[in-house]
BALOBA-1460 file (C-alpha; in Angstrom, 3 decimals):
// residues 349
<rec num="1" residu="x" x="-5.750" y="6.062" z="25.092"/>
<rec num="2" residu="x" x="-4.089" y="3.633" z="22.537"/>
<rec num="3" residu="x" x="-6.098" y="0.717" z="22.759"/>
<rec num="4" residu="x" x="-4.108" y="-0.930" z="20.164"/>
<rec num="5" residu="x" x="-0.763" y="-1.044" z="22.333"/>
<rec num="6" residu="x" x="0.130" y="-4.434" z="23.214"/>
<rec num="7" residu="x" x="-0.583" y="-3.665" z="26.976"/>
<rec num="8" residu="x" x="-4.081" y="-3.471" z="26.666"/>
<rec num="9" residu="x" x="-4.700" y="-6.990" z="25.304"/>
<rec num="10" residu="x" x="-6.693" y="-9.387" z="27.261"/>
<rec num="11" residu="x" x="-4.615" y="-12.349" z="27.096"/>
<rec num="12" residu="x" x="-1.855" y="-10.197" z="27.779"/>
<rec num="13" residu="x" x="-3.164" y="-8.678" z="30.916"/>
<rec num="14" residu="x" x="-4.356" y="-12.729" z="31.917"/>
<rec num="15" residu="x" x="-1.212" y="-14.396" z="31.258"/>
<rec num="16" residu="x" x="1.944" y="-11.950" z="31.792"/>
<rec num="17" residu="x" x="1.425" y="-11.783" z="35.415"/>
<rec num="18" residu="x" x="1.265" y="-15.490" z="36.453"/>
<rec num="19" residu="x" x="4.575" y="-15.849" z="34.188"/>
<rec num="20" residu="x" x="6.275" y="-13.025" z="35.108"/>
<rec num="21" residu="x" x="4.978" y="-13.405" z="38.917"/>
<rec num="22" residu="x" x="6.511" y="-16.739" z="38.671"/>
<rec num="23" residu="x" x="9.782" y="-15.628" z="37.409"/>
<rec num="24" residu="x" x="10.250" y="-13.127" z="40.354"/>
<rec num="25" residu="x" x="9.246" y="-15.782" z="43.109"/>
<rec num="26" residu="x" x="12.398" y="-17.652" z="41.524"/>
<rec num="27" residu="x" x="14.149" y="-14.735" z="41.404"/>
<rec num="28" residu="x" x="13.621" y="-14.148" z="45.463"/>
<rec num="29" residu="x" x="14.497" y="-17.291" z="46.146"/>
<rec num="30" residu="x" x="17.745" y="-17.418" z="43.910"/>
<rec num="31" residu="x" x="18.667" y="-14.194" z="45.847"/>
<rec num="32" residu="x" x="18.096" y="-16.047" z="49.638"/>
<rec num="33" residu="x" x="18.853" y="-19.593" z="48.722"/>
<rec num="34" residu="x" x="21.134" y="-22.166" z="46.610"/>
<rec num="35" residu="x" x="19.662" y="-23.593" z="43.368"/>
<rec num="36" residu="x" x="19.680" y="-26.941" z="45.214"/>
<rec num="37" residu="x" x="17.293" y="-25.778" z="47.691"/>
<rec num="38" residu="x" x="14.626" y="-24.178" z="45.652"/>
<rec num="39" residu="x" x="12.334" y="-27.302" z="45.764"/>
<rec num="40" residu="x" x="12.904" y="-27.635" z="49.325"/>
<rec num="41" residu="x" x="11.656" y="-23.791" z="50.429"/>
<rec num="42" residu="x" x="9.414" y="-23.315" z="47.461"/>
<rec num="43" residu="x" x="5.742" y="-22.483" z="49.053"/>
<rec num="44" residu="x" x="2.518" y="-22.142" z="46.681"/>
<rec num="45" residu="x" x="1.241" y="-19.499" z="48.988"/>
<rec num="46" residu="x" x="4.189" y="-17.321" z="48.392"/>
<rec num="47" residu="x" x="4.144" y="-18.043" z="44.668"/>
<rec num="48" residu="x" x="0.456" y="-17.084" z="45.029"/>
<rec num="49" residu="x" x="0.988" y="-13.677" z="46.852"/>
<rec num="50" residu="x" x="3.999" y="-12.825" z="43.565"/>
<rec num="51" residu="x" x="1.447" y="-13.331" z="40.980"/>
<rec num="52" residu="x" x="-1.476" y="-11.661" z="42.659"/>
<rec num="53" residu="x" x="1.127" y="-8.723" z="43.242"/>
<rec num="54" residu="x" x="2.539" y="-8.804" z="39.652"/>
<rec num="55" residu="x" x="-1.196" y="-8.595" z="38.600"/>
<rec num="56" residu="x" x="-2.030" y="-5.545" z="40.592"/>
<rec num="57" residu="x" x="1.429" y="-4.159" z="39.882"/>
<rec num="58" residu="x" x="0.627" y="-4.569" z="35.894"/>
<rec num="59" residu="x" x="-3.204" y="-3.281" z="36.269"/>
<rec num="60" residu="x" x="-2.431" y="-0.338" z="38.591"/>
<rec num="61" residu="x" x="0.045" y="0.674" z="36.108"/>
<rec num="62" residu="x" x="-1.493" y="0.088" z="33.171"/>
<rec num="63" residu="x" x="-4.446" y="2.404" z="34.445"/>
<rec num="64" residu="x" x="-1.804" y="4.937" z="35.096"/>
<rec num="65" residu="x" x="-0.730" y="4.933" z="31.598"/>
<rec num="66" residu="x" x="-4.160" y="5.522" z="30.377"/>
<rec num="67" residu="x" x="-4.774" y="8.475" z="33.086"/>
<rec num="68" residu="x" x="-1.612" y="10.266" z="31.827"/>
<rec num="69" residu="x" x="-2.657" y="9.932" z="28.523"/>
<rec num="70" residu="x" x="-5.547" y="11.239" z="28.976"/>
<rec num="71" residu="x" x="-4.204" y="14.255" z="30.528"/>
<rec num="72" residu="x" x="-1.217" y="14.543" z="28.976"/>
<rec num="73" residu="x" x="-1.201" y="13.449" z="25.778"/>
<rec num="74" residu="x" x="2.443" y="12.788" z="23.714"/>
<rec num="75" residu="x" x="1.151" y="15.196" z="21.103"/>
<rec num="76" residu="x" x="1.806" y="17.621" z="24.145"/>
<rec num="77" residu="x" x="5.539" y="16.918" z="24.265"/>
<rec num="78" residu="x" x="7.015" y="13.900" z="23.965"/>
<rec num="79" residu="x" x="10.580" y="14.420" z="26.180"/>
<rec num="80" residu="x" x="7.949" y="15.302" z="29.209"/>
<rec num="81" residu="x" x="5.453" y="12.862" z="28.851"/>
<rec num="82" residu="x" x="8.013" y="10.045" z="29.017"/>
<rec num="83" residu="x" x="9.689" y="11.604" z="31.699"/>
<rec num="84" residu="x" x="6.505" y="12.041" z="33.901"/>
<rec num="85" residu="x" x="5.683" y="8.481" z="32.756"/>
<rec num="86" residu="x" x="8.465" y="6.764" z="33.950"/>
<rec num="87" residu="x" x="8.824" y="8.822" z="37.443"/>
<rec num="88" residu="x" x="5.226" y="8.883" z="38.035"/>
<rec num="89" residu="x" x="4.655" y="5.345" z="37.660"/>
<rec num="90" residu="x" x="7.815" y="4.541" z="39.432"/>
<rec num="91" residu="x" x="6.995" y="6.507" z="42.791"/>
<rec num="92" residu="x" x="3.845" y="4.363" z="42.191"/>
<rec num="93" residu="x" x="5.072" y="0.762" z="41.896"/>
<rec num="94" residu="x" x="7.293" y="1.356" z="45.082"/>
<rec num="95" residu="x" x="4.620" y="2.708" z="46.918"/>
<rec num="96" residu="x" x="1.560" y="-0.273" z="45.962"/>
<rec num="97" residu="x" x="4.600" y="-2.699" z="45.968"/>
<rec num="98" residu="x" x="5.624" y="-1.404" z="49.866"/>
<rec num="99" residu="x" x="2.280" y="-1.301" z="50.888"/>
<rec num="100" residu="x" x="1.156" y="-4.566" z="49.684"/>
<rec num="101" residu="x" x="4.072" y="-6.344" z="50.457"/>
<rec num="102" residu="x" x="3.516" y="-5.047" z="54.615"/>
<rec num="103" residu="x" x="0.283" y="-6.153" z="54.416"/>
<rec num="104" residu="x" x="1.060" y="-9.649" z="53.504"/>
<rec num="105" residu="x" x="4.547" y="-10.046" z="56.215"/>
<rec num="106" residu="x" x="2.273" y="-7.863" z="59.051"/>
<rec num="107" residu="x" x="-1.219" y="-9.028" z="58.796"/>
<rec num="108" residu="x" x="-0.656" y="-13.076" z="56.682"/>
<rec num="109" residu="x" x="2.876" y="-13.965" z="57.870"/>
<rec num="110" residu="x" x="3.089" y="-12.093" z="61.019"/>
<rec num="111" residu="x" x="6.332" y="-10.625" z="60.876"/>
<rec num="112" residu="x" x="7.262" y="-7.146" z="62.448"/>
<rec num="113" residu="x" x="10.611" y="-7.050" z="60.772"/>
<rec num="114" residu="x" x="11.266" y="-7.402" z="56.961"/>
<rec num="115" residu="x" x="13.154" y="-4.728" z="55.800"/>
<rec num="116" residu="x" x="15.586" y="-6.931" z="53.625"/>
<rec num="117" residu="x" x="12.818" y="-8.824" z="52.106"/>
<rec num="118" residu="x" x="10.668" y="-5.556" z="51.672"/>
<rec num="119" residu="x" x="13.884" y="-3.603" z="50.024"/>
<rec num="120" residu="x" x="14.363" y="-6.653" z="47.406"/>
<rec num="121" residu="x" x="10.713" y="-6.986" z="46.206"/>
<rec num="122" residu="x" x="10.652" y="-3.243" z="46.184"/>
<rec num="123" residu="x" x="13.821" y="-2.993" z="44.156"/>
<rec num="124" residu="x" x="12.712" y="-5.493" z="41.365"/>
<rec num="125" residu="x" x="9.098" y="-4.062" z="40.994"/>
<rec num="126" residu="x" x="10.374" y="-1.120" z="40.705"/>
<rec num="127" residu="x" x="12.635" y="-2.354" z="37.790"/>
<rec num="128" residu="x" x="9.468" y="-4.039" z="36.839"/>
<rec num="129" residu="x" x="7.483" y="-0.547" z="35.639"/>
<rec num="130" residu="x" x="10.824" y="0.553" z="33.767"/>
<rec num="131" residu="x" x="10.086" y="-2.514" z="32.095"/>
<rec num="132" residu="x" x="6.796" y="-1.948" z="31.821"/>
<rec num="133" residu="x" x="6.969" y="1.488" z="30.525"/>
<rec num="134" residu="x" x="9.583" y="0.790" z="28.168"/>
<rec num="135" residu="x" x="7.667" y="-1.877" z="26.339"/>
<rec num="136" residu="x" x="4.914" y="0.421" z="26.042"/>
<rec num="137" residu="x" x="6.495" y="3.378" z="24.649"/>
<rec num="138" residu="x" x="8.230" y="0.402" z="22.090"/>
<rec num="139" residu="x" x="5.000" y="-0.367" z="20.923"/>
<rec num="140" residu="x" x="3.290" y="3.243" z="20.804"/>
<rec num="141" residu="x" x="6.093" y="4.288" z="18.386"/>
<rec num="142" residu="x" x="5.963" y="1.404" z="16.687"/>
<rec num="143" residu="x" x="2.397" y="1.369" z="15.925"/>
<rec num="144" residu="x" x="2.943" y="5.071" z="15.315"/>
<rec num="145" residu="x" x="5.441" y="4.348" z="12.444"/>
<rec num="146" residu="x" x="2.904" y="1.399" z="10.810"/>
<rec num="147" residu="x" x="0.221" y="3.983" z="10.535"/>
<rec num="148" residu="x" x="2.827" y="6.201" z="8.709"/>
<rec num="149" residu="x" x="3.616" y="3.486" z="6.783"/>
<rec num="150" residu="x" x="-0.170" y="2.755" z="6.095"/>
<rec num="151" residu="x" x="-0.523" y="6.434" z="5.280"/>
<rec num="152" residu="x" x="1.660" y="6.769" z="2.889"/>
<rec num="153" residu="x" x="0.538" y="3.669" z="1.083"/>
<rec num="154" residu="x" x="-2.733" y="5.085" z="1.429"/>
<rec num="155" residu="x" x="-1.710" y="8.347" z="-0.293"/>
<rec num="156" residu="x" x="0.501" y="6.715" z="-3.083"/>
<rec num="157" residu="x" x="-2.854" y="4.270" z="-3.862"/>
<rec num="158" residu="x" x="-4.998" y="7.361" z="-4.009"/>
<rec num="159" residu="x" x="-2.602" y="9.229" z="-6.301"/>
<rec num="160" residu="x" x="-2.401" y="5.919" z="-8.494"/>
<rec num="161" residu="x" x="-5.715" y="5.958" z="-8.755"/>
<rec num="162" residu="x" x="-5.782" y="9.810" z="-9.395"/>
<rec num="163" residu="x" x="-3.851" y="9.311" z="-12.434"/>
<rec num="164" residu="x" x="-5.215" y="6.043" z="-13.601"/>
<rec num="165" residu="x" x="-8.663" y="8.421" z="-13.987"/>
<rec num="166" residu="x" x="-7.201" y="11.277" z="-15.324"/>
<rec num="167" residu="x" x="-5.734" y="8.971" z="-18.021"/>
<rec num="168" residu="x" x="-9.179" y="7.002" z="-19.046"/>
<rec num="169" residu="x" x="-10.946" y="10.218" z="-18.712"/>
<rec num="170" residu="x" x="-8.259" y="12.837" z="-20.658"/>
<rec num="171" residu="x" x="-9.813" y="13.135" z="-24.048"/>
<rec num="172" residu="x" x="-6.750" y="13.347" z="-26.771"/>
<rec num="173" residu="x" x="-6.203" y="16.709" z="-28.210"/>
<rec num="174" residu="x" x="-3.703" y="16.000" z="-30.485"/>
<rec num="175" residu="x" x="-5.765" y="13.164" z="-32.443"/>
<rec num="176" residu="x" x="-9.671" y="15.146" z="-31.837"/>
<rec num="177" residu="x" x="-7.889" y="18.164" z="-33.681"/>
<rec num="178" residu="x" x="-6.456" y="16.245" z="-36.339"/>
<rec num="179" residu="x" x="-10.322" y="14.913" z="-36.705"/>
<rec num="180" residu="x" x="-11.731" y="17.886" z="-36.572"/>
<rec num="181" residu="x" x="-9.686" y="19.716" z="-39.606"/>
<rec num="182" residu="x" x="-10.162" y="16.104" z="-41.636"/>
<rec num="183" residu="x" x="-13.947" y="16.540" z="-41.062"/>
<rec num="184" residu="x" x="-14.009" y="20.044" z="-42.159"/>
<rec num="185" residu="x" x="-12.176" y="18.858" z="-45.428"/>
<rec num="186" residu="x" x="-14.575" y="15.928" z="-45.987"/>
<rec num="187" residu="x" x="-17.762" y="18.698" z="-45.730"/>
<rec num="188" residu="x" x="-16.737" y="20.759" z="-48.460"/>
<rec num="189" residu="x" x="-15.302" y="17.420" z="-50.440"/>
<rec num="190" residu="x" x="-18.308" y="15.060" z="-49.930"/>
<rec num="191" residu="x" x="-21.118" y="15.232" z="-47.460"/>
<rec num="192" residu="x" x="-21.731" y="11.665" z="-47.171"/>
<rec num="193" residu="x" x="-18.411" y="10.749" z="-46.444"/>
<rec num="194" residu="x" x="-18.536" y="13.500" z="-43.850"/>
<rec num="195" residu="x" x="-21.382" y="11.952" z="-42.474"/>
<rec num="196" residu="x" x="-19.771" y="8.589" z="-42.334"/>
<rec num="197" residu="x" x="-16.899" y="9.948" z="-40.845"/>
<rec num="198" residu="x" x="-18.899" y="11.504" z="-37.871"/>
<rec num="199" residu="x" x="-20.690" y="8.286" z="-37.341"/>
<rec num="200" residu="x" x="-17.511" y="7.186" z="-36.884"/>
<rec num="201" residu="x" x="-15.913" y="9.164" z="-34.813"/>
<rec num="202" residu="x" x="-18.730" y="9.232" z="-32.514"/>
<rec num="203" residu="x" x="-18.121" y="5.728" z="-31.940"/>
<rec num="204" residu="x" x="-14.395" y="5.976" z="-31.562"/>
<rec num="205" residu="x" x="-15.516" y="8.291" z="-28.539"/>
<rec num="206" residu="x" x="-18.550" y="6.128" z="-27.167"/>
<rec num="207" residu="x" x="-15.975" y="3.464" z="-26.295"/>
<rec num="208" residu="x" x="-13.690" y="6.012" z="-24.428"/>
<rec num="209" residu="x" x="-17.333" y="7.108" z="-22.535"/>
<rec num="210" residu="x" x="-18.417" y="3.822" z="-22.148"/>
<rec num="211" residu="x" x="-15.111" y="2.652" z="-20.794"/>
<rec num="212" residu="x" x="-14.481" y="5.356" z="-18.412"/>
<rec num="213" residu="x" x="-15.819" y="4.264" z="-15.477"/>
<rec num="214" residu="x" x="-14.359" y="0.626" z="-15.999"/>
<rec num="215" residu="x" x="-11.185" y="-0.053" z="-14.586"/>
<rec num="216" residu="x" x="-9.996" y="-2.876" z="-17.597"/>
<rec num="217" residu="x" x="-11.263" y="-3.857" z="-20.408"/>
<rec num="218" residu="x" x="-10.664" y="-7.105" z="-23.046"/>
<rec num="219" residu="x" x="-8.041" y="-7.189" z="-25.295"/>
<rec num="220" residu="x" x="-9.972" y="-7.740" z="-27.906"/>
<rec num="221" residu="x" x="-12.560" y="-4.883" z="-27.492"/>
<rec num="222" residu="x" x="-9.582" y="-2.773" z="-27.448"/>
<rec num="223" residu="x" x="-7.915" y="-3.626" z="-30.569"/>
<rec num="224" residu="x" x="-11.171" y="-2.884" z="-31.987"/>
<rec num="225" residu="x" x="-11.105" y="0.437" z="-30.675"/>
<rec num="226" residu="x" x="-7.783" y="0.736" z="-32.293"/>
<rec num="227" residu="x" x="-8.614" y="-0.516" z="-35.673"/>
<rec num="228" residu="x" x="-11.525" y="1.949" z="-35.616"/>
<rec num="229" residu="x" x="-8.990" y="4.600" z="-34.911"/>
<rec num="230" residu="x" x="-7.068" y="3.660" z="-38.323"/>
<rec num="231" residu="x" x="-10.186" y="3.216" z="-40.389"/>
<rec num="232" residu="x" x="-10.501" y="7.346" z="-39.008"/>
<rec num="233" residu="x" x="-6.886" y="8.482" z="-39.592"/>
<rec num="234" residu="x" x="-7.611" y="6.638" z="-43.072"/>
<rec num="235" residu="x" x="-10.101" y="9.304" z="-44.212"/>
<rec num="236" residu="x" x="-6.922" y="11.560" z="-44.972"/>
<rec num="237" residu="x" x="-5.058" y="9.199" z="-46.467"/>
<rec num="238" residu="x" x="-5.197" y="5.477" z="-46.714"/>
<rec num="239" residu="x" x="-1.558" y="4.523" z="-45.670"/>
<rec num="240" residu="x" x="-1.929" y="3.171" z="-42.581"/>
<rec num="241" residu="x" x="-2.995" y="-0.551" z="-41.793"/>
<rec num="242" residu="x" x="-3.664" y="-2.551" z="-38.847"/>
<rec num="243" residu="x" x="-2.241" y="-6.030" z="-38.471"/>
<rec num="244" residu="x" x="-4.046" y="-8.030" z="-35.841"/>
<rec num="245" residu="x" x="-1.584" y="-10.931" z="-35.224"/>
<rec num="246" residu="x" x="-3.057" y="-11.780" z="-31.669"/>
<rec num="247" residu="x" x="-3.589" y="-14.955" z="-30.489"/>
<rec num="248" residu="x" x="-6.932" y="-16.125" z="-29.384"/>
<rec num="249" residu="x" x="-6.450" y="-17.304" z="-26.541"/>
<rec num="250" residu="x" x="-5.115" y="-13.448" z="-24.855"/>
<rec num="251" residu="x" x="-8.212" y="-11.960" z="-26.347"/>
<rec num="252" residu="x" x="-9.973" y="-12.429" z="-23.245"/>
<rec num="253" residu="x" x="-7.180" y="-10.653" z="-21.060"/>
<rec num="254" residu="x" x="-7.460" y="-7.480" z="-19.694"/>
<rec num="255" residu="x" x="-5.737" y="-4.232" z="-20.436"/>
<rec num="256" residu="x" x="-6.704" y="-0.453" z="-19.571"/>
<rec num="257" residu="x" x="-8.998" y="0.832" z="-21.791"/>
<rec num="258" residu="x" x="-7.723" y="3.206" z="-24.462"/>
<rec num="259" residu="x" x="-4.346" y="1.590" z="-24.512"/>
<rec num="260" residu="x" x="-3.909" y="0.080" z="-27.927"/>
<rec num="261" residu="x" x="-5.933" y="3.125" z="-29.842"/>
<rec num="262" residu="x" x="-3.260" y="5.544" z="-27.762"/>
<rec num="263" residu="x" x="0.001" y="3.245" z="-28.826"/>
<rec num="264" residu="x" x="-1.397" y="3.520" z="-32.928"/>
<rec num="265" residu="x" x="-1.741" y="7.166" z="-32.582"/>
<rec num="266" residu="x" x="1.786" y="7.586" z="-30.662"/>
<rec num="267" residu="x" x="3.407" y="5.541" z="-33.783"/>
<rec num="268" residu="x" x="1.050" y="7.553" z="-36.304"/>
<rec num="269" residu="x" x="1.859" y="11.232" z="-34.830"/>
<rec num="270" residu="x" x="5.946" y="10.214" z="-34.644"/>
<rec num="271" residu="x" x="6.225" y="9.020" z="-38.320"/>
<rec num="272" residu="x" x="6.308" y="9.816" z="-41.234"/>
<rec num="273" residu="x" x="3.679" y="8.538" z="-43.733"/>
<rec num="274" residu="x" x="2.843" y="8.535" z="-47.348"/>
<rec num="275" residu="x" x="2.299" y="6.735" z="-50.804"/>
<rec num="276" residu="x" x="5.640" y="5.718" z="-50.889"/>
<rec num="277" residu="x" x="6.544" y="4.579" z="-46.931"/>
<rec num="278" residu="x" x="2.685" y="3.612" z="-45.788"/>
<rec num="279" residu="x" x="2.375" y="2.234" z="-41.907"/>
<rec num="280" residu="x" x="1.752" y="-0.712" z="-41.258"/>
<rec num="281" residu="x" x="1.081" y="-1.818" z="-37.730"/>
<rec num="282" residu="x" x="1.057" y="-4.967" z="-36.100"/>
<rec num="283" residu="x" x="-0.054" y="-6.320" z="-32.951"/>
<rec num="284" residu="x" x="1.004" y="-9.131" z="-31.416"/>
<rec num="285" residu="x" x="1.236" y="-11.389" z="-28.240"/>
<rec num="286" residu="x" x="4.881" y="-12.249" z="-26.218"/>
<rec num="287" residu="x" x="4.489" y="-15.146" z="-24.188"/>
<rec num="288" residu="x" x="2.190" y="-14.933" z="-21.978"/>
<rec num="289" residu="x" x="3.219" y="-11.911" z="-20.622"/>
<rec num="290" residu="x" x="2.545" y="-9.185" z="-22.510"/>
<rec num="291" residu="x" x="1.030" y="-7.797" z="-25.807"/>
<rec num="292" residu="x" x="3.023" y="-5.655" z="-28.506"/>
<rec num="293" residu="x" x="2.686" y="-2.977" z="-31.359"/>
<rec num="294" residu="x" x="5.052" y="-2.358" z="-33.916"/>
<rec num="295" residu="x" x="5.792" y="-0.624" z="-36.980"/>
<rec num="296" residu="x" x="8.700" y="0.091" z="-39.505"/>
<rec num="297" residu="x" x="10.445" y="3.226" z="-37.890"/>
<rec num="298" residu="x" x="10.411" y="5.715" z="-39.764"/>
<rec num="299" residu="x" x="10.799" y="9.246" z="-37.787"/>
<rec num="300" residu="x" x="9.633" y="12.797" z="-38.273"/>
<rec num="301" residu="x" x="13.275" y="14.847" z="-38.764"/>
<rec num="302" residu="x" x="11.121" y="17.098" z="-36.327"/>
<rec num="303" residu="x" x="9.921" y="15.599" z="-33.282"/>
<rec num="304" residu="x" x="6.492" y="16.013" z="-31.570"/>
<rec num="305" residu="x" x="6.427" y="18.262" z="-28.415"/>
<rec num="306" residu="x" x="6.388" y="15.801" z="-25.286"/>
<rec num="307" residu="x" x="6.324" y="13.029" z="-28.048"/>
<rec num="308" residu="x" x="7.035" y="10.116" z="-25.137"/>
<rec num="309" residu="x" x="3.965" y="12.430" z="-22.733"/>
<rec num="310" residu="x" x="1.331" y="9.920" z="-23.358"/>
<rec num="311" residu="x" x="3.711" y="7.009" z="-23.047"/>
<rec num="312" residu="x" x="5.043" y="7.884" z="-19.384"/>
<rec num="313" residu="x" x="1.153" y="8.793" z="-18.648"/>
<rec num="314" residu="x" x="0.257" y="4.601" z="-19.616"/>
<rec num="315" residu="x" x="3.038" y="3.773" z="-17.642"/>
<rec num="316" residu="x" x="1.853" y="5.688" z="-14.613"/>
<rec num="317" residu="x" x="-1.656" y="4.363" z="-15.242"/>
<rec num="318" residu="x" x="-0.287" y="0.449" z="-15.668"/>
<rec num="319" residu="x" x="1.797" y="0.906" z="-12.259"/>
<rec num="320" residu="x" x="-1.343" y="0.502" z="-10.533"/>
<rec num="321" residu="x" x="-2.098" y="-2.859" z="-11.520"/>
<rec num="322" residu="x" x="1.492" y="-4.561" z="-11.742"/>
<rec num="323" residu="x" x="5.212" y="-4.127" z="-11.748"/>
<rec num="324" residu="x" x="5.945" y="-5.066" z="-15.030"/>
<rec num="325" residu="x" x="7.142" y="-1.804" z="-17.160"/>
<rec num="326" residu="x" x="6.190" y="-1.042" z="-20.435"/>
<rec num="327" residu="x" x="9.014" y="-1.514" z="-23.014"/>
<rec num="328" residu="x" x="9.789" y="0.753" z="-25.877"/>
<rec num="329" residu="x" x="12.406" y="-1.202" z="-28.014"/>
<rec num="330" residu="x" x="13.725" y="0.457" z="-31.145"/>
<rec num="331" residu="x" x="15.772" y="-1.802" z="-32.891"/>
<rec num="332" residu="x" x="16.647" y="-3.546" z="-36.877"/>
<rec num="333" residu="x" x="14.689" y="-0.644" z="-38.201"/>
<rec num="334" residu="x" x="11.671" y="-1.173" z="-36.267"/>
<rec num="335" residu="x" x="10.240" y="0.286" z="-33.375"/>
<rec num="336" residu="x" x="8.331" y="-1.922" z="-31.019"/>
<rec num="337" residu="x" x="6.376" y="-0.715" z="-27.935"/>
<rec num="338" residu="x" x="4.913" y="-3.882" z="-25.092"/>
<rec num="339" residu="x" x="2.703" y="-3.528" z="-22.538"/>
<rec num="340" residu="x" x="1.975" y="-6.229" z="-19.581"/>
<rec num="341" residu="x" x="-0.938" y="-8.080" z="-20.199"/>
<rec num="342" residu="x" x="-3.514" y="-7.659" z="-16.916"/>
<rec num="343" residu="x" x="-4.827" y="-10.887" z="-14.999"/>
<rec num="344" residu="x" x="-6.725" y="-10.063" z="-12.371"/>
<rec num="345" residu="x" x="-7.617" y="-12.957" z="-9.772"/>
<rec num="346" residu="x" x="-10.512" y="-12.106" z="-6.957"/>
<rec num="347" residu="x" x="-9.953" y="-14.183" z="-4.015"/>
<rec num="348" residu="x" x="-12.594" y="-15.846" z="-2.506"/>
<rec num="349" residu="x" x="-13.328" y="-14.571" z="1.062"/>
């Protein structure tokens, strides 16, 4: 049974049959009389006996719905099930409708002959459960296309989320290899700056652990995850320099962690650097919208393989939280990459 189908509501079931009863006992007497003389023949007992049969009417066939779905489910086969719907419950509203409406000219009014009367009711009840059925069928497929709707929602959140993990969690070969070979350099150069250089690194990686079961983190913890990043790409070489133009008043917003330490090592692994063209990167605030890094540009003649990977795989992570897209500009001989700034209200329930 679908107990969320309109039918089955209370106040449905209460009120639709003392309005709709109503509107047939006008209907009758539009079909025997002149609109002048409705006041004149209207009778509350009459009126009565519509709604009471409406109600019975709506019941009997609302029970019949939930009988043939129990039996006969529309998974089963949808053309037949509304077919043996709509003729079932039709052979049944003319035959509680005839039945009824005898007992009440008979046995109440005490008339022998009503045929007319009998054919008319008949006719409009019976126009009644095409009604009936139609509206619930209306509903069932609409409800059936919300949960589809729902579902797929459901599935596109899940894969969001999916990917927003897989991004926090994905450690960074590129930059833990590049690590790796300056740390074997610094053992054989100098052990203590190897040693500093593990400590380190260790704690360029603590924030990633720490941070990987948190959905955002501040601004401002993440630009120090990113400066920590240059003071380790500086071990090589010391061309590279952060530039923390940031106003204080964004520090506090939220981004997803990882982001600006991944946008210093996209500009570091796509350029080239040295003594004479040395990086220098700046971060900044637009607005209040968003937060951006840029650098000179200054390309490899060689590209990266899947230089923009990392890029689309922020974007994907960022969609989960808001519209805005991130914006890779390059332009005047710079290259400047902005990301939407997270605010993230909880509503009071």
């Amino acid at each position: 049974m679908d107990k969320n189908n309109f039918i089955h509501n209370l106040y449905f079931r209460l009120i639709s049959p003392l309005v709709y009863g109503a509107m047939v006992y006008i209907l009758i007497l539009l079909v025997n009389d002149r609109i002048t003389e409705l006041s004149s023949n209207f009778e509350l007992f009459e009126l009565l006996f519509c709604i009471i049969l409406t109600y019975i009417n709506f019941e009997s066939l609302r029970i019949f719905i939930n009988l043939i779905d129990r039996f006969y489910a529309f998974k089963k086969g949808i053309r037949l099930r509304i077919f043996l719907q709509f003729t079932l419950l039709a052979v049944w509203a003319v035959a509680i409708t005839s039945l009824l409406v005898s007992v009440y000219f008979i046995y109440l009014v005490g008339y022998r002959v009503f045929t007319e009367e009998l054919y008319l009711i008949t006719s409009i009840y019976l126009l009644s459960s095409f009604f009936y059925n139609s509206l619930y069928i209306s509903i069932f497929y609409l409800n059936k296309q919300n949960e589809a709707v729902l579902q797929r929602e459901e599935n596109l959140r899940k894969n969001l989320e999916y990917r927003l993990q897989s991004f926090k969690n994905e450690v960074n070969p590129d930059l833990l290899y590049d690590c790796l070979e300056t740390l074997v350099s610094l053992i054989y150069r100098d052990a203590e700056e190897a040693d500093v250089f593990i400590n380190r690194l260790a704690g360029f990686y603590r924030y990633s652990l720490d941070n990987r079961q948190d959905e955002l983190t501040t601004l401002a913890k993440d630009i120090e995850a990113g400066k920590n990043l240059v003071e380790l790409l500086n071990f090589e070489n010391s061309f590279i320099s952060l530039i923390d133009e940031t106003e204080a008043e964004f520090l506090d917003d939220e981004v997803i962690p990882g982001t600006i330490p991944l946008l210093v090592h996209h500009l570091v692994r796509n350029s080239i650097i040295s003594s004479a063209h040395p990086m220098q990167i700046k971060i900044f605030t637009e607005g209040e919208q968003s937060v951006s890094v840029q650098c000179k540009l200054n390309e490899r003649l060689k590209p990266v393989p899947k230089a923009l990977r990392e890029i689309k795989d922020l974007q994907q992570a960022y969609s989960f939280y808001t519209d805005e897209p991130l914006v890779r500009i390059k332009a005047y001989h710079e290259i400047t990459i902005s990301i939407p700034i997270l605010r993230l209200e909880v509503e009071e329930l």
